[in-house]
C-alpha positions, -999 to 999 in steps of 0.1 A, spaced: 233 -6 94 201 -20 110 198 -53 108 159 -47 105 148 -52 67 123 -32 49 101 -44 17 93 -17 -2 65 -36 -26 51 -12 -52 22 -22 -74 22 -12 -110 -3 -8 -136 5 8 -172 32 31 -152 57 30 -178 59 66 -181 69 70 -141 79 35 -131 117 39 -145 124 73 -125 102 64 -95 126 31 -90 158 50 -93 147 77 -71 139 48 -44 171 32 -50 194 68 -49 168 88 -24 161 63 5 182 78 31 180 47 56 205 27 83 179 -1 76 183 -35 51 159 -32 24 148 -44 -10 120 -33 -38 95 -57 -47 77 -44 -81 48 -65 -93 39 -56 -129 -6 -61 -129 -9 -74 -160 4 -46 -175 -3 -39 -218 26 -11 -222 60 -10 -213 63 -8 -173 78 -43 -170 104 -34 -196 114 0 -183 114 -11 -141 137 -44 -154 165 -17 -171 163 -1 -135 164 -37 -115 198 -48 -137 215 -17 -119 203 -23 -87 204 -60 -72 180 -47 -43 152 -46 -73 128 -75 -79 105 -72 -108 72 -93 -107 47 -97 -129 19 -113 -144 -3 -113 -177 -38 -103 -165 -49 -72 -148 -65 -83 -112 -62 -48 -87 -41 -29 -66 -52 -54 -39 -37 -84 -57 -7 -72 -65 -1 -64 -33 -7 -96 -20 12 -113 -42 41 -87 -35 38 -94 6 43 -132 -10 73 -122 -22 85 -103 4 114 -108 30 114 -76 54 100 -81 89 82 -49 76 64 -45 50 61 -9 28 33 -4 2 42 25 -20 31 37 -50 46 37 -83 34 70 -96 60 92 -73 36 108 -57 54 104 -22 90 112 -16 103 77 -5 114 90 29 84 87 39 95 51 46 121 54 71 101 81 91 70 57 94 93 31 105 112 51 133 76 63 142 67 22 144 94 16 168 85 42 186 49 38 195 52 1 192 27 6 168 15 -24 147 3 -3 113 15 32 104 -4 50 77 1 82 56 -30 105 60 -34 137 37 -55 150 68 -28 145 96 -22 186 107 21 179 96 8 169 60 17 192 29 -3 184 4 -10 196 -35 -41 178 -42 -72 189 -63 -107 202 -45 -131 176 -61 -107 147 -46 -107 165 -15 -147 167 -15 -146 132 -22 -123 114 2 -138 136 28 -177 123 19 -162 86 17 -139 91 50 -172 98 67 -190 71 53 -165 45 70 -166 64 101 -202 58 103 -203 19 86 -169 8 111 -165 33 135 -127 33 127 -107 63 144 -84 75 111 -91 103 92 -76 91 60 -76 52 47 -70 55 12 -33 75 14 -8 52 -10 21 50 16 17 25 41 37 3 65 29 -26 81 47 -52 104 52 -83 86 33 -109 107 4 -89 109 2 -94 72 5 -126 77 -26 -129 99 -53 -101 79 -38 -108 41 -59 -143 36 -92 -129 48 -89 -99 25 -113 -102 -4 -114 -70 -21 -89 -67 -48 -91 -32 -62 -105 -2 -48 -111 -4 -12 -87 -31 -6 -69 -4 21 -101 -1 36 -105 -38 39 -71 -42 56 -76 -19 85 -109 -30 90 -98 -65 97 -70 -52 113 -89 -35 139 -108 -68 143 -82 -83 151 -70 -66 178 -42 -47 158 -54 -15 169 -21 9 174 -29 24 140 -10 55 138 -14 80 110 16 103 99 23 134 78 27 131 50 42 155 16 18 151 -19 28 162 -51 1 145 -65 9 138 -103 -23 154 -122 -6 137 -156 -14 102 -151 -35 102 -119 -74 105 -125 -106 93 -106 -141 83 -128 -173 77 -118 -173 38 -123 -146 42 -100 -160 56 -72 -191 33 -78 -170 7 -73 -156 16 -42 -190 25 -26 -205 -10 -35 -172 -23 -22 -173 -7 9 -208 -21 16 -196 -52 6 -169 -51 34 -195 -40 60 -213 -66 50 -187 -97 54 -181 -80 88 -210 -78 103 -237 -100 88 -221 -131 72 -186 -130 97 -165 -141 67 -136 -126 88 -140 -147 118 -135 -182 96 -101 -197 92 -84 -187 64 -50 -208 51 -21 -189 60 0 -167 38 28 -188 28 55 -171 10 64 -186 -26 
């Protein structure tokens, strides 16, 4: 067994129909010589994912389940996760099941390898199998040029919901994040890349995306657009990211 420790932190939001099986299959699936523990943050949730993901965690002693009353974004839960978290790396992972959760241990392998500091899934890489409808495709493709344009960011896929991340670069990007729902991936690598963190690699990745509970509206994208601008924005004209920011301090 590695002595390395992985933090698998999955965000949830009114997942009570996938939560339950998407924990066990982390807990019995994860084929890994790696430490590692679940960290499941409950966003304000109004049905029964806190319930049904705390059945799970009595089984399993790796399981933490987190939560909260209010609904406040993908991007705080996260954050609030990373808080929580004890692995010298850091796994975001979504609770839907869309990704088989060996994912994980490849992009970590893949970290070591290339020394890189960020490894990101992209439904674009040439590896990646993917099941994923054509108006999401038209979509991420439009918004994936747009960032290419606004930051000039090498990657052909941001938005992919498996990610890995060393743990003290976390540290250093986290508290200058701002966005807290839809393009808070976005905002991450973009101050990443400010930062210097720039061995970003992106990976292959298998999507079964899950056309029961996963849908995309209009406000939605709206959001992320004006989001989006909003990060370009902070970069480049008011230089919020170059302040100093308090540092994350774990709870």
């Amino acid at each position: 067994m590695n002595n390395t420790k992985i933090s698998i932190v999955i965000p949830a939001y009114n997942e009570e129909k996938n939560i339950a099986a998407t924990l066990e299959n982390v807990v019995k699936e994860f084929n890994t010589y790696y430490l590692y523990e679940v960290v499941v943050v409950c966003d304000g949730c109004a049905d029964k994912t806190s319930e049904n993901a705390k059945k799970v965690a009595q089984k399993y002693p790796q399981i933490q389940i987190y939560e909260y009353e209010e609904n406040r974004g993908k991007g705080y839960a996260l954050t609030y996760g990373v808080k929580k978290a004890k692995g010298e790396i850091v796994s975001f992972f979504d609770a839907g099941g869309d990704f088989d959760v060996n994912h994980i241990d490849r992009f970590v392998k893949l970290m070591e390898v290339f020394d890189a500091h960020i490894v990101i899934g992209s439904k674009r890489h040439p590896a990646s199998k993917v099941n994923y409808p054509v108006k999401r495709k038209f979509y991420s493709r439009i918004y994936q040029l747009m960032i290419k344009i606004l930051f000039n960011l090498n990657l052909s896929d941001t938005q992919t919901g498996i990610k890995i991340f060393k743990k003290e670069v976390l540290e250093q990007i986290l508290p200058r994040a701002v966005v807290k729902k839809y393009a808070f991936d976005l905002e991450l690598l973009v101050i990443a890349n400010k930062f210097g963190y720039k061995k970003i690699f992106e990976a292959p990745v298998n999507l079964n995306y899950n056309f029961a509970t996963s849908g995309i509206k209009f406000s939605s994208i709206w959001q992320m657009i004006n989001d989006t601008f909003a990060i370009f924005y902070r970069l480049h004209f008011l230089r919020y990211y170059d302040k100093k920011h308090i540092k994350l301090r774990k709870e």
